[in-house]
MDAnalysis code that builds the backbone (N, CA, C; Angstrom):
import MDAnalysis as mda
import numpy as np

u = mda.Universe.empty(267, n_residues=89, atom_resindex=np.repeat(np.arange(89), 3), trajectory=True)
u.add_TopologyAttr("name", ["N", "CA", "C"] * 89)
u.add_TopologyAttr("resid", np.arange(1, 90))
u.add_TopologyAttr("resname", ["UNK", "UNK", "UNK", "UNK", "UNK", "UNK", "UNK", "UNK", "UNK", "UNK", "UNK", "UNK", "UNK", "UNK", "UNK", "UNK", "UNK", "UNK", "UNK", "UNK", "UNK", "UNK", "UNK", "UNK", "UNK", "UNK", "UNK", "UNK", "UNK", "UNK", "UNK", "UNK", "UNK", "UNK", "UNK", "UNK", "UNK", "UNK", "UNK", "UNK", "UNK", "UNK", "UNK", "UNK", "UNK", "UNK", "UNK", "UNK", "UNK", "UNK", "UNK", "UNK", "UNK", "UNK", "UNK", "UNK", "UNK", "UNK", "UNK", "UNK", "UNK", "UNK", "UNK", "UNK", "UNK", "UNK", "UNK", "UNK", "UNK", "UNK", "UNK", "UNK", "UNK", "UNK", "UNK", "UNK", "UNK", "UNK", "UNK", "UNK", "UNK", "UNK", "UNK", "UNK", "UNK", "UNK", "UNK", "UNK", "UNK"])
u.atoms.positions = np.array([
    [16.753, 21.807, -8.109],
    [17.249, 22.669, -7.061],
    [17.571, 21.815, -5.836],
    [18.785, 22.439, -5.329],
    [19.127, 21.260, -4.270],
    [19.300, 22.466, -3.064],
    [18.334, 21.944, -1.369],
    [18.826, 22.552, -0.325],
    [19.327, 21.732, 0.602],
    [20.593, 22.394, 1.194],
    [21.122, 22.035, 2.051],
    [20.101, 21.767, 3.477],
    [20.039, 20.829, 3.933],
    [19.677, 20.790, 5.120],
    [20.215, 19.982, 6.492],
    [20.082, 20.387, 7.474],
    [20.610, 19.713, 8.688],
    [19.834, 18.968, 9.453],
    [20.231, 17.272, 9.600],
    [19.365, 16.345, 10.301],
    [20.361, 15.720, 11.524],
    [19.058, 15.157, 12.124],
    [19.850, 14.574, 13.324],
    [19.423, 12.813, 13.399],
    [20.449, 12.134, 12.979],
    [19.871, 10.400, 13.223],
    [20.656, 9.668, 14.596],
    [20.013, 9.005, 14.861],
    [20.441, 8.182, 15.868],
    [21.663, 7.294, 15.508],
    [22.437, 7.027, 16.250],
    [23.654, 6.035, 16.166],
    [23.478, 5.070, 15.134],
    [22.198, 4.386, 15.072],
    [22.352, 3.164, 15.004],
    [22.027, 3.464, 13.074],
    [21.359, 4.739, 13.022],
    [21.088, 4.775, 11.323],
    [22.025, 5.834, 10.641],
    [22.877, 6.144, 11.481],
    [24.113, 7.198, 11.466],
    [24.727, 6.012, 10.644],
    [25.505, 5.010, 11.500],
    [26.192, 3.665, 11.314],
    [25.166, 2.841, 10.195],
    [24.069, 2.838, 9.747],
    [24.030, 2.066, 8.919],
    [24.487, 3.304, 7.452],
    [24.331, 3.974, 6.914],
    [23.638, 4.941, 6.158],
    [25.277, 5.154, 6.081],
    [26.471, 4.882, 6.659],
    [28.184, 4.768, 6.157],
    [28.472, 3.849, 5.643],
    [27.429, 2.807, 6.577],
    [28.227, 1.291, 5.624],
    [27.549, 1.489, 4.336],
    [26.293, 1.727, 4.061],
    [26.048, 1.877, 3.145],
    [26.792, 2.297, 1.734],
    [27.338, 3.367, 1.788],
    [27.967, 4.162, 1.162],
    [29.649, 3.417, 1.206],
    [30.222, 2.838, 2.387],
    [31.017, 1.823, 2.303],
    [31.618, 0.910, 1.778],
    [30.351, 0.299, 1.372],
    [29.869, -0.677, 0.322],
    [29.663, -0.507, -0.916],
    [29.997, 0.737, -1.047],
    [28.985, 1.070, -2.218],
    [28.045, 1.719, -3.074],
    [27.339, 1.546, -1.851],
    [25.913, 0.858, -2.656],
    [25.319, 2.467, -3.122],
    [25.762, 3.332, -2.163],
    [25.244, 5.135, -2.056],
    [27.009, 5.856, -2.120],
    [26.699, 7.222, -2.533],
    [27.712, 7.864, -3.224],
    [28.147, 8.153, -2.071],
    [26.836, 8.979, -1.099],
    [27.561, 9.835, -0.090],
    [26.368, 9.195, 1.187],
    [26.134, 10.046, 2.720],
    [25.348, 9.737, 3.171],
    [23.978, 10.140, 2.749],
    [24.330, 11.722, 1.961],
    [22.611, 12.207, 1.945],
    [22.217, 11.859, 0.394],
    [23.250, 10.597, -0.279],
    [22.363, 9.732, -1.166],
    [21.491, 8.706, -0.666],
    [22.129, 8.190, 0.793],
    [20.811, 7.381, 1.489],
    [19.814, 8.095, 1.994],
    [20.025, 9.035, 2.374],
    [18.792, 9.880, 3.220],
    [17.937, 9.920, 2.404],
    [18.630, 10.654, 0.802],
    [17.270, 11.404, -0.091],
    [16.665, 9.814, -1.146],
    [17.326, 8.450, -0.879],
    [16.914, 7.405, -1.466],
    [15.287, 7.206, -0.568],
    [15.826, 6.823, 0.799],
    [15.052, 6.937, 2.105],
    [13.805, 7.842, 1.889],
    [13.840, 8.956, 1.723],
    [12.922, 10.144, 1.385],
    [12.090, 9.709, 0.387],
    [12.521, 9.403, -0.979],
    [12.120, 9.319, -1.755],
    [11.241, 7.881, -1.468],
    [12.027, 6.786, -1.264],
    [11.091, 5.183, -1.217],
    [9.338, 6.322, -0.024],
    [9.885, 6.802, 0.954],
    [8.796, 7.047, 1.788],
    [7.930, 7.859, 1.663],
    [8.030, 8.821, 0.069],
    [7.418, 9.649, -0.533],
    [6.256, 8.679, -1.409],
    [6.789, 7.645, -2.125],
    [6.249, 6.401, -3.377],
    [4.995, 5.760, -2.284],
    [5.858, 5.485, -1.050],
    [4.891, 4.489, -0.008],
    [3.500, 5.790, 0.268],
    [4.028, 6.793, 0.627],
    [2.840, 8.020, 1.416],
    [1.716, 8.037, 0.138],
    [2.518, 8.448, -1.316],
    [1.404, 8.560, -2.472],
    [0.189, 7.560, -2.606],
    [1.546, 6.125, -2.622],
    [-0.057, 4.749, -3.209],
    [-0.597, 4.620, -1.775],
    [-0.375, 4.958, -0.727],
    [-1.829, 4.685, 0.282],
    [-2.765, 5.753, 0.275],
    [-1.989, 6.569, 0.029],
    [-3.431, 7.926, -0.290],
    [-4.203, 7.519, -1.557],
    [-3.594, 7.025, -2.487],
    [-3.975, 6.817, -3.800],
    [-5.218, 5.683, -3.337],
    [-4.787, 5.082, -2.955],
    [-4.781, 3.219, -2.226],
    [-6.337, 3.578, -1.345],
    [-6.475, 4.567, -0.295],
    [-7.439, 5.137, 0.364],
    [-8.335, 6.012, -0.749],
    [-8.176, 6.657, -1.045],
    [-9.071, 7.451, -2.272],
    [-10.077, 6.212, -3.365],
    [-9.259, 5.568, -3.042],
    [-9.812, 4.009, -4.428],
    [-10.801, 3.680, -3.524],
    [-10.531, 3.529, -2.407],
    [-11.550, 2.817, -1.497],
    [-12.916, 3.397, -0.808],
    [-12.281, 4.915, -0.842],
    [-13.503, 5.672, -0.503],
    [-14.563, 6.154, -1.539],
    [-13.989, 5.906, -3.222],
    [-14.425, 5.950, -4.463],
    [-15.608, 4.623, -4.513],
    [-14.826, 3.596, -4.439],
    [-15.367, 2.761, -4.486],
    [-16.825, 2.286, -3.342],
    [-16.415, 2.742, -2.124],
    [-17.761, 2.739, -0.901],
    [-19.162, 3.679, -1.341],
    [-18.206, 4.840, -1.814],
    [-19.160, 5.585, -2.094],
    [-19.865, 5.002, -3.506],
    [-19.770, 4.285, -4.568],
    [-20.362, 3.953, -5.365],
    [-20.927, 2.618, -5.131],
    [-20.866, 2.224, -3.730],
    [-21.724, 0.718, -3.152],
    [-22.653, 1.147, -2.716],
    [-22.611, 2.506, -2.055],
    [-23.292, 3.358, -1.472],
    [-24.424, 3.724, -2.074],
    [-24.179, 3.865, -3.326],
    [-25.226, 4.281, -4.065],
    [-26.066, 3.614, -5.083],
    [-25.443, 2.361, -5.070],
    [-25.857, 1.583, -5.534],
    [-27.315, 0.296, -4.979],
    [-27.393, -0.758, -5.746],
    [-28.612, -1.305, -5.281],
    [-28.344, -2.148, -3.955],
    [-28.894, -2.553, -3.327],
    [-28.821, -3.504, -1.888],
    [-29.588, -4.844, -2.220],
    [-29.166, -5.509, -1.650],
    [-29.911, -7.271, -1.485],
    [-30.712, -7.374, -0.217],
    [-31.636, -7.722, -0.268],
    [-32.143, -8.103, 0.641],
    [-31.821, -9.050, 1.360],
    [-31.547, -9.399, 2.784],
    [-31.216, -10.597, 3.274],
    [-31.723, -11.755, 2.718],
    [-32.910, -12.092, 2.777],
    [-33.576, -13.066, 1.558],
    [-33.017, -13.390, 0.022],
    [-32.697, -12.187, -0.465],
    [-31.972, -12.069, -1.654],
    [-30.813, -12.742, -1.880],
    [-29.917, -12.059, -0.738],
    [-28.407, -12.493, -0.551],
    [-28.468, -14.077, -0.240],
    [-29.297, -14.403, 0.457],
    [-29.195, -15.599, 0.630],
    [-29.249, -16.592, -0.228],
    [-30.043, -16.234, -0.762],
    [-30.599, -16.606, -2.315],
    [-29.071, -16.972, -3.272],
    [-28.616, -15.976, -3.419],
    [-27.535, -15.869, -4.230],
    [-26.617, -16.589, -3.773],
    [-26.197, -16.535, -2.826],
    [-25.243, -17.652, -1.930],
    [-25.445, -19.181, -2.059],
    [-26.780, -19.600, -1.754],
    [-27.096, -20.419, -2.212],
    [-27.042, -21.074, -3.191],
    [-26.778, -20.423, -4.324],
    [-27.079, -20.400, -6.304],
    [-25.983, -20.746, -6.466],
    [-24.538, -20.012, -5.518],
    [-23.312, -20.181, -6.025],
    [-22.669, -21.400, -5.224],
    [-23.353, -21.765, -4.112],
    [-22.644, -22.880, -3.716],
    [-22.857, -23.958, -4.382],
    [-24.899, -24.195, -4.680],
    [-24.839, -25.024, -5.217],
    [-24.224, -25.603, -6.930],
    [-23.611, -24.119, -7.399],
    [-23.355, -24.175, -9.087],
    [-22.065, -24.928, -8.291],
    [-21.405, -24.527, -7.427],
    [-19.602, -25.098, -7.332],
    [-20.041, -26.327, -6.578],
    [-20.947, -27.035, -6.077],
    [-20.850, -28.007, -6.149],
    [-21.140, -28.914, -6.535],
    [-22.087, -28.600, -7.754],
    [-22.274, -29.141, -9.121],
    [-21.408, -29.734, -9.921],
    [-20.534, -28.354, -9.817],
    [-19.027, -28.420, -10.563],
    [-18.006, -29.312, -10.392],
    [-17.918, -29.732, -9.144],
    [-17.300, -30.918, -8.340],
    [-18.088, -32.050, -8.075],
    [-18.925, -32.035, -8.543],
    [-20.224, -33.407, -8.639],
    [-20.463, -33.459, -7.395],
    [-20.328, -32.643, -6.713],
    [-21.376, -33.070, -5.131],
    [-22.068, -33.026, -5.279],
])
């Protein structure tokens, strides 16, 4: 289903969004608009997607076990000294 709608762009994306179509590259102008729409629809999804992963993921750090500062240190330690083992330091 296709609706007609009425927008208002500034000069400067008025003038790009002809050459466009000029060139080429788009049929008409509101093949750039609804290209435009669409790329900024793909971008809006994967950061929500992108944010949801992250708040998935906090929340399952969240609930998970903790290190003790002592601990962590510990571990840090373990891995520097394995990599510089590894490099014969």
């Amino acid at each position: 289903m296709t609706v007609k709608t009425s927008i208002s762009l500034p000069d400067q994306q008025e003038a790009f969004a002809r050459r466009m179509v000029e060139e080429g590259r788009y049929s008409s102008v509101s093949a750039v608009v609804q290209h435009g729409l669409e790329l900024l629809r793909h971008e809006t999804e994967m950061k929500d997607a992108e944010l949801a992963a992250l708040k998935a993921l906090l929340e399952e750090r969240r609930k998970g076990p903790f290190l003790s500062k002592e601990e962590f240190q510990e571990q840090v330690e373990t891995m520097l000294a394995a990599k510089k083992a590894q490099y014969g330091l």
